[in-house]
TORVO-874494 format. One line per field, with one value per residue: residue number from 1; residue in one letter; x, y, z of N, C-alpha, C in turn. Coordinates in steps of 0.2 Angstrom, whole numbers, m for minus. Layout:
# TORVO-874494
k	(NUM, ...)
r	(A, ...)
n_c1	(X, ...)
n_c2	(Y, ...)
n_c3	(Z, ...)
ca_c1	(X, ...)
ca_c2	(Y, ...)
ca_c3	(Z, ...)
c_c1	(X, ...)
c_c2	(Y, ...)
c_c3	(Z, ...)
//
This chain:
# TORVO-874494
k	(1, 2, 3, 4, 5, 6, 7, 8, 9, 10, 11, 12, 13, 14, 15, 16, 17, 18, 19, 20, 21, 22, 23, 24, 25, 26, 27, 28, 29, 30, 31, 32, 33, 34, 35, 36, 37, 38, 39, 40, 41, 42, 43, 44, 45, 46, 47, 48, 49, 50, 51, 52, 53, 54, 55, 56, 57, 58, 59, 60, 61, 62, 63, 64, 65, 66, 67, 68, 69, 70, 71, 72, 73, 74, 75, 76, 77, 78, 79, 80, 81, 82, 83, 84, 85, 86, 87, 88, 89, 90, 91, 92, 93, 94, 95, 96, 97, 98, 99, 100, 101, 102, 103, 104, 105, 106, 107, 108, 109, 110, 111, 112, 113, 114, 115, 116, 117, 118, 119, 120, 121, 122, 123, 124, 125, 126, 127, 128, 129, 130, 131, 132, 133, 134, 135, 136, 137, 138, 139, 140, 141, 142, 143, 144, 145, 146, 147, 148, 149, 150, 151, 152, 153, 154, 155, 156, 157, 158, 159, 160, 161, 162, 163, 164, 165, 166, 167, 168, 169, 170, 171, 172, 173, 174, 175, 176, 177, 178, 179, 180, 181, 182, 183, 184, 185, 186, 187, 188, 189, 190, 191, 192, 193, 194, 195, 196, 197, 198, 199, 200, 201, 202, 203, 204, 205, 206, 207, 208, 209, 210, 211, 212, 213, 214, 215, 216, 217, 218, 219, 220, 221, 222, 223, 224, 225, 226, 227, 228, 229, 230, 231, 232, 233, 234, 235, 236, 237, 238, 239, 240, 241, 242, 243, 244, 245, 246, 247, 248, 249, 250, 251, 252, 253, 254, 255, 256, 257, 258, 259, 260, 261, 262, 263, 264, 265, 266, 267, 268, 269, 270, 271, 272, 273, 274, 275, 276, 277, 278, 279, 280, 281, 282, 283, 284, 285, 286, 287, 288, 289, 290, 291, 292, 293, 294, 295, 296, 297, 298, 299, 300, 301, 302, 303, 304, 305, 306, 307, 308, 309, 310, 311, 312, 313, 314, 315, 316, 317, 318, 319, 320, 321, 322, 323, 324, 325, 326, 327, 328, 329, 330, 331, 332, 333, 334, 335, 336, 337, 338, 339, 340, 341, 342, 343, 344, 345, 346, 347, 348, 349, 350, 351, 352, 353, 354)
r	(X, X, X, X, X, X, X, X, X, X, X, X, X, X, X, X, X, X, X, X, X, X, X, X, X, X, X, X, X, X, X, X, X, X, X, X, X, X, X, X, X, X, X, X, X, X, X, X, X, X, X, X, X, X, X, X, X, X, X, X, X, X, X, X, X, X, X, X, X, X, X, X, X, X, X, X, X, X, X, X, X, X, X, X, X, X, X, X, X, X, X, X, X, X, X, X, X, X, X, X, X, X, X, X, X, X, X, X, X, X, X, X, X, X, X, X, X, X, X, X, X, X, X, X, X, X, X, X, X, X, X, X, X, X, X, X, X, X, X, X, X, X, X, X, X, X, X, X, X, X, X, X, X, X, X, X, X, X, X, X, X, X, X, X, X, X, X, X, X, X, X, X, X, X, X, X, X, X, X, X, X, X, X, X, X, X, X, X, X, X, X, X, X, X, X, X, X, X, X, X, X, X, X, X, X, X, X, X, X, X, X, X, X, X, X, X, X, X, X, X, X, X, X, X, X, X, X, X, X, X, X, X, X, X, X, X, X, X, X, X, X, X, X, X, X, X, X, X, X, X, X, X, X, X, X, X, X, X, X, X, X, X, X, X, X, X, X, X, X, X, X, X, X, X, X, X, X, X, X, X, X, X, X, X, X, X, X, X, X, X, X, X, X, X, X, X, X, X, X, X, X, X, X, X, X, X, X, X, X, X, X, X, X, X, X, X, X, X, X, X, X, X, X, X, X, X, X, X, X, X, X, X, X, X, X, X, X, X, X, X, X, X, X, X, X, X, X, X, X, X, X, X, X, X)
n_c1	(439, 451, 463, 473, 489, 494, 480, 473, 482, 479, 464, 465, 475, 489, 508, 515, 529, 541, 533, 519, 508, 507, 495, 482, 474, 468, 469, 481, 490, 507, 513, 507, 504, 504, 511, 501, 493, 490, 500, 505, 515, 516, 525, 546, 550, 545, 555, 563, 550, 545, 556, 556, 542, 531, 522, 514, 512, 516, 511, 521, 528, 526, 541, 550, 555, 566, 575, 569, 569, 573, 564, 551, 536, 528, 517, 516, 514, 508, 501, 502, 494, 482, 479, 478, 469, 459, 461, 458, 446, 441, 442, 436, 420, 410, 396, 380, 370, 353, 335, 324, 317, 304, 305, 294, 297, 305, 303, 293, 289, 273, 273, 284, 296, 301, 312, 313, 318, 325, 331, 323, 330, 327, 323, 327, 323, 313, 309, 298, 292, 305, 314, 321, 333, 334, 339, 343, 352, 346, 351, 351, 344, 346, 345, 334, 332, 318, 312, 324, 335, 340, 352, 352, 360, 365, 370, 367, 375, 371, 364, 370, 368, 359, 354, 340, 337, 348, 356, 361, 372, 371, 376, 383, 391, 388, 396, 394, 388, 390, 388, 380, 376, 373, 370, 380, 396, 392, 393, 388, 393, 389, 383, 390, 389, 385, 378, 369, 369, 357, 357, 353, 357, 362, 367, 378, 382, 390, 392, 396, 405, 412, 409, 417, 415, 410, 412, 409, 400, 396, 381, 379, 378, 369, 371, 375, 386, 400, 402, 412, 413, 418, 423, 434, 432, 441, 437, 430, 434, 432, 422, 419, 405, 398, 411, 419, 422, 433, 433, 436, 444, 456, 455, 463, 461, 455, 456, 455, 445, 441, 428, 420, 432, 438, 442, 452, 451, 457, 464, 473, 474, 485, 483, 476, 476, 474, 466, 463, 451, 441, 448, 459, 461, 474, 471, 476, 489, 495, 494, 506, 506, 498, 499, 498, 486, 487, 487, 481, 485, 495, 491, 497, 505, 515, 516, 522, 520, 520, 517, 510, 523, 531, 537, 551, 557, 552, 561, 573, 572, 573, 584, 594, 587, 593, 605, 609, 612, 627, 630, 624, 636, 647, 645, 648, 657, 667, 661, 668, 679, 681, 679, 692, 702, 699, 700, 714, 715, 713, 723, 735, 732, 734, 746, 753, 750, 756)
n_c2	(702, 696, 689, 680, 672, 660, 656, 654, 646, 632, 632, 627, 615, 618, 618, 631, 641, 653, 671, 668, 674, 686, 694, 693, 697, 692, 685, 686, 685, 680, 691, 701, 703, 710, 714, 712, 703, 684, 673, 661, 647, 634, 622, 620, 629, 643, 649, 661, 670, 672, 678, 691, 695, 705, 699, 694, 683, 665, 650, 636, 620, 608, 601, 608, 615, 617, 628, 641, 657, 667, 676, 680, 673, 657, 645, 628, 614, 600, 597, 612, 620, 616, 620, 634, 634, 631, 643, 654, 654, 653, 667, 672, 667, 656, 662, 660, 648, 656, 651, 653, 648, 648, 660, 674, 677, 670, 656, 641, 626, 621, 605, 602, 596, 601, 600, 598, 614, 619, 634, 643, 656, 674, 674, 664, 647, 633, 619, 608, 593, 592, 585, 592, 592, 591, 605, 613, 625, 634, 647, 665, 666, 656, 638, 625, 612, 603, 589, 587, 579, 583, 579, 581, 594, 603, 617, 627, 640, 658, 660, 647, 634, 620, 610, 600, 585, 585, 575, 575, 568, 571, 586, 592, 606, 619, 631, 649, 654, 642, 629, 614, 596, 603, 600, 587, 590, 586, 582, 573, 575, 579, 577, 587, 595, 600, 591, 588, 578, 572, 575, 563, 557, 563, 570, 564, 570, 565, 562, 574, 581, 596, 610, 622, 637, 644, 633, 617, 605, 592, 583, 567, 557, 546, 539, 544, 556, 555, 562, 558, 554, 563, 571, 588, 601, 615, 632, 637, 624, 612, 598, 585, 576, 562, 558, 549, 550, 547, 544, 559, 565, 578, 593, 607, 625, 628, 615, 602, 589, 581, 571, 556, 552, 544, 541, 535, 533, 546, 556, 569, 583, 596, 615, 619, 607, 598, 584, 571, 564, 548, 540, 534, 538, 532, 527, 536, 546, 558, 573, 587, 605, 613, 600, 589, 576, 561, 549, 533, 535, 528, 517, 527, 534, 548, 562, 575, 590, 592, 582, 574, 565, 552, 559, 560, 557, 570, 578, 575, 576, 590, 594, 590, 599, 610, 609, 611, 625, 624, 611, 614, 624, 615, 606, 616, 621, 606, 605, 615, 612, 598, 604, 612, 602, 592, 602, 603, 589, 588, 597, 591, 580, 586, 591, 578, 575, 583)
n_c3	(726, 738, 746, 756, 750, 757, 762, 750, 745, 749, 747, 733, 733, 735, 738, 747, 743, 752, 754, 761, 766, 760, 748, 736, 721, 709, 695, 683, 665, 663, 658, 659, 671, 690, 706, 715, 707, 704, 695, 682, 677, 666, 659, 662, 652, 654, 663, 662, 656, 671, 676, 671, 674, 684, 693, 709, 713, 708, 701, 698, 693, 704, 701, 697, 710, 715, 708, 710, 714, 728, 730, 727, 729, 729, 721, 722, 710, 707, 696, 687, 678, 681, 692, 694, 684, 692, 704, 697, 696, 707, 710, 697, 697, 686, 679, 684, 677, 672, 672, 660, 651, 637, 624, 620, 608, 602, 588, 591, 585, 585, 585, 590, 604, 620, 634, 651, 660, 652, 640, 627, 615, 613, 596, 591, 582, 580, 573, 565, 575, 578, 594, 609, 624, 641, 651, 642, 631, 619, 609, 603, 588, 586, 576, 576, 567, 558, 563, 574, 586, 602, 615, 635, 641, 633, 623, 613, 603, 598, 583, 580, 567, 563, 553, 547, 554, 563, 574, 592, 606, 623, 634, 622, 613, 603, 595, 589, 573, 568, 559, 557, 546, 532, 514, 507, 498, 484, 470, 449, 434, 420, 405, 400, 412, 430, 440, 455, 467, 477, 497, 507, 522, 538, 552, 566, 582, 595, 614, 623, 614, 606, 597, 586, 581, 566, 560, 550, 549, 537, 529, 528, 512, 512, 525, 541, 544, 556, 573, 586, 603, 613, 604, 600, 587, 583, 579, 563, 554, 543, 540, 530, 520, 525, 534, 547, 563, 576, 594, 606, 596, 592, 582, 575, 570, 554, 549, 535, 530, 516, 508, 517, 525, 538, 553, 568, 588, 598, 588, 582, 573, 569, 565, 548, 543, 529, 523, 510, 503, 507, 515, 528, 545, 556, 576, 587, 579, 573, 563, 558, 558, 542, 534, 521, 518, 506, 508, 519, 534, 549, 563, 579, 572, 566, 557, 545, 532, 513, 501, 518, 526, 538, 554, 555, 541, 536, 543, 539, 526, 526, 533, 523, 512, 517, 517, 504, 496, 497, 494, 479, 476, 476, 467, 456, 458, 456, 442, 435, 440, 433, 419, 418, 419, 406, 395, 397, 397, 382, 376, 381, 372, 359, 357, 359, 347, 336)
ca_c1	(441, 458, 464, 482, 492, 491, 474, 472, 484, 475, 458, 467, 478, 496, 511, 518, 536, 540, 529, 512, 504, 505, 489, 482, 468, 464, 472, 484, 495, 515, 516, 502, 503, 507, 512, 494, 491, 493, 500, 507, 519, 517, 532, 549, 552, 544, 556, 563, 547, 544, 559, 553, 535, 530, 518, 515, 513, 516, 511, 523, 527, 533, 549, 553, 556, 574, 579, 565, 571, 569, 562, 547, 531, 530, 513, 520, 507, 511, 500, 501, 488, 474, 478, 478, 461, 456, 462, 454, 436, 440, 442, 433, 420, 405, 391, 376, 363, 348, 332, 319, 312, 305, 304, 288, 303, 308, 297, 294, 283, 270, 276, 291, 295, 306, 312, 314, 322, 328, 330, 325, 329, 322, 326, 328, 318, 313, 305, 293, 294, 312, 317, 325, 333, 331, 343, 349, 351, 346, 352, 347, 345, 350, 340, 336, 330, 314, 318, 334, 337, 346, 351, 353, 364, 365, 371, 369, 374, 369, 366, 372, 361, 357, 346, 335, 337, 352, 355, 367, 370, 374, 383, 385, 392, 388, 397, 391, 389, 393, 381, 379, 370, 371, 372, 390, 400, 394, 390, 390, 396, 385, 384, 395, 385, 386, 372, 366, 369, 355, 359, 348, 359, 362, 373, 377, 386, 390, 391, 403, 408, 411, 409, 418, 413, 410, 413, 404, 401, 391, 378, 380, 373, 364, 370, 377, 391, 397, 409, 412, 412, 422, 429, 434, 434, 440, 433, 433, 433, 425, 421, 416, 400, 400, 414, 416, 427, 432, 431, 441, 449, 455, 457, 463, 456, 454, 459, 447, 442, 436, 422, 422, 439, 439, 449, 452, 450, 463, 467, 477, 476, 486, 479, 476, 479, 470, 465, 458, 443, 441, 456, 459, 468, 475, 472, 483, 489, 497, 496, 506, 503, 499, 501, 492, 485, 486, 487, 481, 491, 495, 492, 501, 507, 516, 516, 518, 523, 514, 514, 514, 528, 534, 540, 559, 558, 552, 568, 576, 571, 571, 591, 595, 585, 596, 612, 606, 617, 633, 628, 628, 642, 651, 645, 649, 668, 667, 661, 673, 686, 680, 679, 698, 703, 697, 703, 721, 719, 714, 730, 740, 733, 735, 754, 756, 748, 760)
ca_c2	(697, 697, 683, 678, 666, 654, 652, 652, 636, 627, 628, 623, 611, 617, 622, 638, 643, 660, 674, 665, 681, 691, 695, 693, 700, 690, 682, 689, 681, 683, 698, 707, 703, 716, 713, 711, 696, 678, 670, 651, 643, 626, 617, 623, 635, 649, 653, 667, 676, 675, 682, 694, 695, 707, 696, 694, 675, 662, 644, 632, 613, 606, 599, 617, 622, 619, 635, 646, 665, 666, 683, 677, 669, 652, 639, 622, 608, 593, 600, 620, 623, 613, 623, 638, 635, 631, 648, 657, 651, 657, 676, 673, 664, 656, 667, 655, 649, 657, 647, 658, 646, 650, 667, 674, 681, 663, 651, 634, 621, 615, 598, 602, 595, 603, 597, 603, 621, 623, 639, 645, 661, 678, 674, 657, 645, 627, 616, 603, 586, 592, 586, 596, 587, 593, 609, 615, 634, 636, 653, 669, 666, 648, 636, 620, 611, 599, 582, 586, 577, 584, 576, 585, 600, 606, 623, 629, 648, 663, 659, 640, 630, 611, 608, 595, 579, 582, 572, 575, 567, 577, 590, 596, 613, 623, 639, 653, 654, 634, 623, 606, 595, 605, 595, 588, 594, 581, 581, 573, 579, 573, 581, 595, 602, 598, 588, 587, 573, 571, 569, 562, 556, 566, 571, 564, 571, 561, 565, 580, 585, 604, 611, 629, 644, 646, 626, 618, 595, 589, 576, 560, 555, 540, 537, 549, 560, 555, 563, 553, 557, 568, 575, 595, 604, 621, 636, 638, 618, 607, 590, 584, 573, 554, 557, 547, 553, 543, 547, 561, 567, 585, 596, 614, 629, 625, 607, 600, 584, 578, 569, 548, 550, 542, 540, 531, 537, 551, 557, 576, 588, 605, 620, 618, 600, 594, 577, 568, 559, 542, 539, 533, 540, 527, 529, 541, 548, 565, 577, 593, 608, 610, 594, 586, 568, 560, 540, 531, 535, 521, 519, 531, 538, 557, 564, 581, 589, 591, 576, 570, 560, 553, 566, 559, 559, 575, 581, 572, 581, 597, 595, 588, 605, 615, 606, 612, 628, 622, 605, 619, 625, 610, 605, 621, 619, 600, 606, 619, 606, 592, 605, 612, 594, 591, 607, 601, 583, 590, 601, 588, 576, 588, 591, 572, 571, 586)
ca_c3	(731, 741, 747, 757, 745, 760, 761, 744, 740, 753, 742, 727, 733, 733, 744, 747, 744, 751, 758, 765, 770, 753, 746, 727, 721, 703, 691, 676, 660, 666, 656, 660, 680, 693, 712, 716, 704, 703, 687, 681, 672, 666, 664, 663, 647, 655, 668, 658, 656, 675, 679, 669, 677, 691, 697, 716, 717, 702, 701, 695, 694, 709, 701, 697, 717, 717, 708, 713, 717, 735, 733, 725, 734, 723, 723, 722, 713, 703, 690, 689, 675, 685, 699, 691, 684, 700, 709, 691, 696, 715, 709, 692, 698, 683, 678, 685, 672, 673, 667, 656, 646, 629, 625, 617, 603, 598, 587, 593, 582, 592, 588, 597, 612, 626, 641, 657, 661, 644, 635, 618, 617, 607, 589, 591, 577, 581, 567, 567, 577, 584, 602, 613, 630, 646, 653, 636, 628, 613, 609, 597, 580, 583, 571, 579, 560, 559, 566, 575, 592, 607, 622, 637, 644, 625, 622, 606, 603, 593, 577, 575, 561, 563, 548, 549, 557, 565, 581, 597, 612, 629, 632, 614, 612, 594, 595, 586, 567, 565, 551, 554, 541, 524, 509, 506, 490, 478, 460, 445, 427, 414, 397, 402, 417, 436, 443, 461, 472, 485, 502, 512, 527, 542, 554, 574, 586, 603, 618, 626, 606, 605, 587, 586, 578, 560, 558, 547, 547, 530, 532, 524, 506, 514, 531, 546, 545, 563, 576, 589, 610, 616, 599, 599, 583, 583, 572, 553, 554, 539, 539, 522, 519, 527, 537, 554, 568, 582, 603, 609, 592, 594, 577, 576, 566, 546, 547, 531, 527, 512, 511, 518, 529, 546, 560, 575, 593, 599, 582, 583, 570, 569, 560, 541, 539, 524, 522, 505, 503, 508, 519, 536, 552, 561, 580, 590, 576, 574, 559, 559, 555, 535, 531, 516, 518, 503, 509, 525, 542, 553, 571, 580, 565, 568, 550, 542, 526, 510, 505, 522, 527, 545, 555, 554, 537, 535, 547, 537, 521, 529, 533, 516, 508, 519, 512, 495, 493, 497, 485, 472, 476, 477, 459, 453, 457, 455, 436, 432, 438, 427, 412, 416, 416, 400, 392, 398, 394, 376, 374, 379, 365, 352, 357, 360, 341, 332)
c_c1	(448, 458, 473, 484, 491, 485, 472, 476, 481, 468, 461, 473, 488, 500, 517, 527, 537, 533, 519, 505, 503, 499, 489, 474, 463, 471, 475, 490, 503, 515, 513, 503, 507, 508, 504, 491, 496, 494, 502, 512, 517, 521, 537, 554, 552, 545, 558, 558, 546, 549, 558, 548, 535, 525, 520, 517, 515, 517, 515, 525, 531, 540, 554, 557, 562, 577, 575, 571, 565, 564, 552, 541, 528, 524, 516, 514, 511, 505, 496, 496, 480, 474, 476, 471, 456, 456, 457, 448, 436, 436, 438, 426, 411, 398, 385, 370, 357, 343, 325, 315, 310, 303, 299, 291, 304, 301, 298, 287, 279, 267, 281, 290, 302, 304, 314, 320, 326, 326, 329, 325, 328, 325, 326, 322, 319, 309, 302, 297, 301, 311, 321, 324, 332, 339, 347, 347, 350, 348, 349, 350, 347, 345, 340, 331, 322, 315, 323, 333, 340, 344, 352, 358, 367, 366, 370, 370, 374, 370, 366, 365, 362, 353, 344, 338, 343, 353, 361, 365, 369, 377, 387, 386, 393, 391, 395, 392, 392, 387, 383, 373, 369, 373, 380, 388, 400, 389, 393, 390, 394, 381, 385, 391, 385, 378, 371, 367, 364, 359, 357, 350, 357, 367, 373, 384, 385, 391, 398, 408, 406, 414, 411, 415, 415, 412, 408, 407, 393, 386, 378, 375, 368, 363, 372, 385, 392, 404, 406, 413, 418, 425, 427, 435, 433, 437, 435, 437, 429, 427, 415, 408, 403, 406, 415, 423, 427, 432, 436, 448, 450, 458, 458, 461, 459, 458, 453, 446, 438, 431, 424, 428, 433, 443, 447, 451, 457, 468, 469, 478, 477, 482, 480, 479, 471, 470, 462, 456, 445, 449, 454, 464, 468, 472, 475, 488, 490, 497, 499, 505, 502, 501, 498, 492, 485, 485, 484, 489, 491, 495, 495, 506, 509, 519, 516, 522, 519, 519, 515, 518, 530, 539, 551, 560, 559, 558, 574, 578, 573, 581, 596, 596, 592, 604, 611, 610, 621, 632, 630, 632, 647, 651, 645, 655, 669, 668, 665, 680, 686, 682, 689, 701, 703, 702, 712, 723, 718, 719, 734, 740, 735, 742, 757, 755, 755, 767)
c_c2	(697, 691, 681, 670, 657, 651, 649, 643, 632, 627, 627, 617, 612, 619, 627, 639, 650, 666, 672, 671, 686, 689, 696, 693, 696, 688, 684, 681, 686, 689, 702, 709, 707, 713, 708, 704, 691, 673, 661, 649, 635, 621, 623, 630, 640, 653, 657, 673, 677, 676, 690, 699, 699, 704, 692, 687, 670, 654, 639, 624, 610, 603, 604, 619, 622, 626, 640, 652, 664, 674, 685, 674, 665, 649, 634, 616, 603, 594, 608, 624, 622, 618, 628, 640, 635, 639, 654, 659, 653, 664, 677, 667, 662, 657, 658, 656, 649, 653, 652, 655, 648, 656, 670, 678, 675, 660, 644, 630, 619, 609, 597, 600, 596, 602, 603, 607, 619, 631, 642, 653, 668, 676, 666, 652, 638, 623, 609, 594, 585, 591, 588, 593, 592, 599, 612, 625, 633, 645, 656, 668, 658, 645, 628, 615, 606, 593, 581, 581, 580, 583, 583, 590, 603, 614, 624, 638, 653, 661, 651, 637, 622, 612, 603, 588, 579, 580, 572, 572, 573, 580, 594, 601, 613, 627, 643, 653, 646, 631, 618, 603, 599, 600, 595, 591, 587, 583, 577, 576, 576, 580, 590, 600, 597, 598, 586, 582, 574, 569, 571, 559, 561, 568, 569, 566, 569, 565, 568, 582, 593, 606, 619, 634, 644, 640, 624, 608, 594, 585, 573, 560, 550, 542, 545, 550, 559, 558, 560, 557, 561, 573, 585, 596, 611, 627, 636, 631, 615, 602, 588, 579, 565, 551, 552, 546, 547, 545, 551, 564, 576, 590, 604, 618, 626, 618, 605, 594, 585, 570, 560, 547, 548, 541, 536, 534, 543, 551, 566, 579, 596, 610, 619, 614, 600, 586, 573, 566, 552, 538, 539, 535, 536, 529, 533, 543, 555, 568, 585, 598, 610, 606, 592, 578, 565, 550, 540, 533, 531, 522, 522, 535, 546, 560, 571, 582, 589, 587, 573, 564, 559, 557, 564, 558, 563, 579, 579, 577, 589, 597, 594, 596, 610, 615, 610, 618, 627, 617, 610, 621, 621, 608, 610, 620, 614, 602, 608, 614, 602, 595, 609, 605, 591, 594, 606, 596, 585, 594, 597, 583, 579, 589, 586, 572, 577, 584)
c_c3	(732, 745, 748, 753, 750, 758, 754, 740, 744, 750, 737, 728, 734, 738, 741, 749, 745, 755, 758, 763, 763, 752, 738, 727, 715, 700, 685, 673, 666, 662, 656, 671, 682, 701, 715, 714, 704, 697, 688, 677, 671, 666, 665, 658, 649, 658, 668, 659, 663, 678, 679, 670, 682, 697, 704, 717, 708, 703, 697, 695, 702, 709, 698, 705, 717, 714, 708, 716, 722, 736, 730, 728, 727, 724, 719, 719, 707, 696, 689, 686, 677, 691, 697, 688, 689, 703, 703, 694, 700, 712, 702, 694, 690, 685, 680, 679, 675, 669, 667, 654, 638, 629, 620, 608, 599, 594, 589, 590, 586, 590, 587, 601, 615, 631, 646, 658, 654, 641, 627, 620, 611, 600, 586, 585, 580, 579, 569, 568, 582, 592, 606, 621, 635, 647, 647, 635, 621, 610, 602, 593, 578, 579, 573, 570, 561, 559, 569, 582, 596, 610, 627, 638, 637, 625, 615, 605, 598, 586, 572, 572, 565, 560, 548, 550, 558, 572, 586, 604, 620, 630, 628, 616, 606, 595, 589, 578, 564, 562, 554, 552, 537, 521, 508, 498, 487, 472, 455, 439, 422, 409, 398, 408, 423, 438, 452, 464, 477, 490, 505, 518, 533, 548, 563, 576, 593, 605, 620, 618, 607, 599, 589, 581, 571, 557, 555, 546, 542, 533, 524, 517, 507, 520, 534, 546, 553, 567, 584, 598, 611, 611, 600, 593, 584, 578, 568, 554, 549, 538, 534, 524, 521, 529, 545, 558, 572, 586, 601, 603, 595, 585, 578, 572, 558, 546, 541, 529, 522, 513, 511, 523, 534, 548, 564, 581, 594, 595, 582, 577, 569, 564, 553, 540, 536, 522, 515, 507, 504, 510, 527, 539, 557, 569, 584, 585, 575, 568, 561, 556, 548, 532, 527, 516, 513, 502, 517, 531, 545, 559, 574, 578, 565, 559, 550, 535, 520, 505, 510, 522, 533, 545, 554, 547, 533, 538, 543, 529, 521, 529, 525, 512, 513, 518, 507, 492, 493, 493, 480, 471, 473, 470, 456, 451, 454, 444, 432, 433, 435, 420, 409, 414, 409, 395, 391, 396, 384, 373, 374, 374, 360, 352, 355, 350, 335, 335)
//
């Protein structure tokens, strides 16, 4: 597909600084992009790399156009990432779901029950009593458990486990190789050997939750391990046993909860934060990266640090530590002057005393 920059910002929304009439054929990153392609910046850090950039056209904010190189052909949007996705989807446009149905490769209980156009496909296993909604994939090798629920437009892909009874709304995404619902990590210690904790709870996920790759959410000892609508976890993700997330959290890869935390709605946490057990995250709420949680966070609480601590204290900390060798310094000399001193006023007592 080839397509003049004009036309193109007029399906996506934006306006043209610069040569109209240039042609772009597809979509690259700034540092891959060649005359031909149309790239983006999002705010304004990265007008460096596209001076950089040989790319033909580059989408930026519209409050960027004042210093534009006129030599450039510029798209102009008030939000240049949305547009950008937009122009994407023009030249890359989504593969259309095909509906197969069950594939005579997959097993399906027959008491299962699948809805309409849904996919199981070769490999696929689906255990007794499970529901499956209407439009979903179940992909190969996935494992849909005995008793699970799924609401509609449900993806699940290669691989992912749901063991038994676990339940989702709409829109669920498993990515490949993700568990949810194994037994949490509980035991007791009784006469020197580790004992088993049943658990018989299970595990929900509302609706538009998307579970990354190689992620792994516990189910409860009683009740339901719950992640809450909209929440993202990203891969190599675990969430402990009878945890309960709020709406629209977003975690990034190996963040871990132990088991009972909760949160509040749009709760943020950067890659490899660690959480204890039975701890709350206030709402809007920020951990950063590596941070260990060892108390409650408070309502919009921006914490990192092990042990986390508010982020102004940790900056705080952080300036101090890089004091640290001059301090030593300082009481180096301080010391040695304190011990001439000494040394002096001792000489002169003994003088004073003969």
């Amino acid at each position: 597909m080839e397509i003049r920059v004009e036309d193109l910002a007029a399906r996506i929304g934006c306006d043209v600084q610069g040569d109209g009439a240039q042609r772009v054929s597809d979509v690259r990153p700034l540092d891959e992009a060649g005359p031909e392609h149309l790239s983006f910046a999002a705010g304004t850090r990265p007008m460096k790399r596209i001076a950089a950039s040989a790319a033909g056209a580059v989408i930026v904010p519209r409050k960027a156009a004042a210093g534009l190189d006129a030599a450039r052909t510029w798209l102009l949007s008030d939000d240049a990432q949305a547009a950008f996705i937009a122009a994407m989807l023009l030249f890359r446009p989504a593969t259309s779901r095909g509906v197969s149905g069950i594939s005579s490769g997959a097993y399906v209980s027959p008491s299962a029950r699948i809805g309409r156009e849904t996919n199981v496909f070769p490999g696929a296993y689906v255990g007794e009593g499970a529901i499956i909604g209407d439009h979903c994939d179940i992909g190969p090798g996935a494992v849909v458990g005995a008793g699970c629920r799924l609401g509609a437009f449900v993806t699940l892909h290669p691989n992912a486990v749901l063991y038994a009874g676990v339940q989702t709304g709409d829109r669920v995404i498993v990515h490949a190789n993700a568990v949810i619902g194994a037994d949490g990590f509980g035991y007791r210690f009784v006469d020197g050997r580790y004992e088993k904790i049943p658990h018989t709870g299970t595990v929900v996920l509302e609706d538009d939750v998307e579970i990354g790759a190689c992620t792994t959410v516990d189910r409860g000892m009683v009740g339901a391990t719950r992640i809450g609508a909209g929440t993202k976890l990203d891969n190599l993700v675990m969430i402990g046993h009878n945890c309960r997330l709020g709406r629209h959290n977003a975690f990034a890869s190996q963040v871990g909860l132990a088991g009972s935390v909760t949160t509040g709605d749009y709760v943020r946490c950067a890659g490899q934060v660690g959480i204890a057990d039975h701890l709350h995250m206030g709402r809007g709420s920020t951990l950063g990266a590596k941070a260990g949680v060892m108390d409650d966070i408070p309502e919009g609480g921006h914490y990192i640090g092990l042990p986390a601590v508010p982020e102004k204290d940790a900056f705080r900390q952080l300036v101090t530590v890089a004091k640290l060798p001059d301090l030593i310094q300082q009481v180096k000399s301080l010391t040695k002057q304190v011990a001439e001193l000494e040394a002096a006023l001792e000489c002169a007592a003994r003088t004073k005393a003969a």
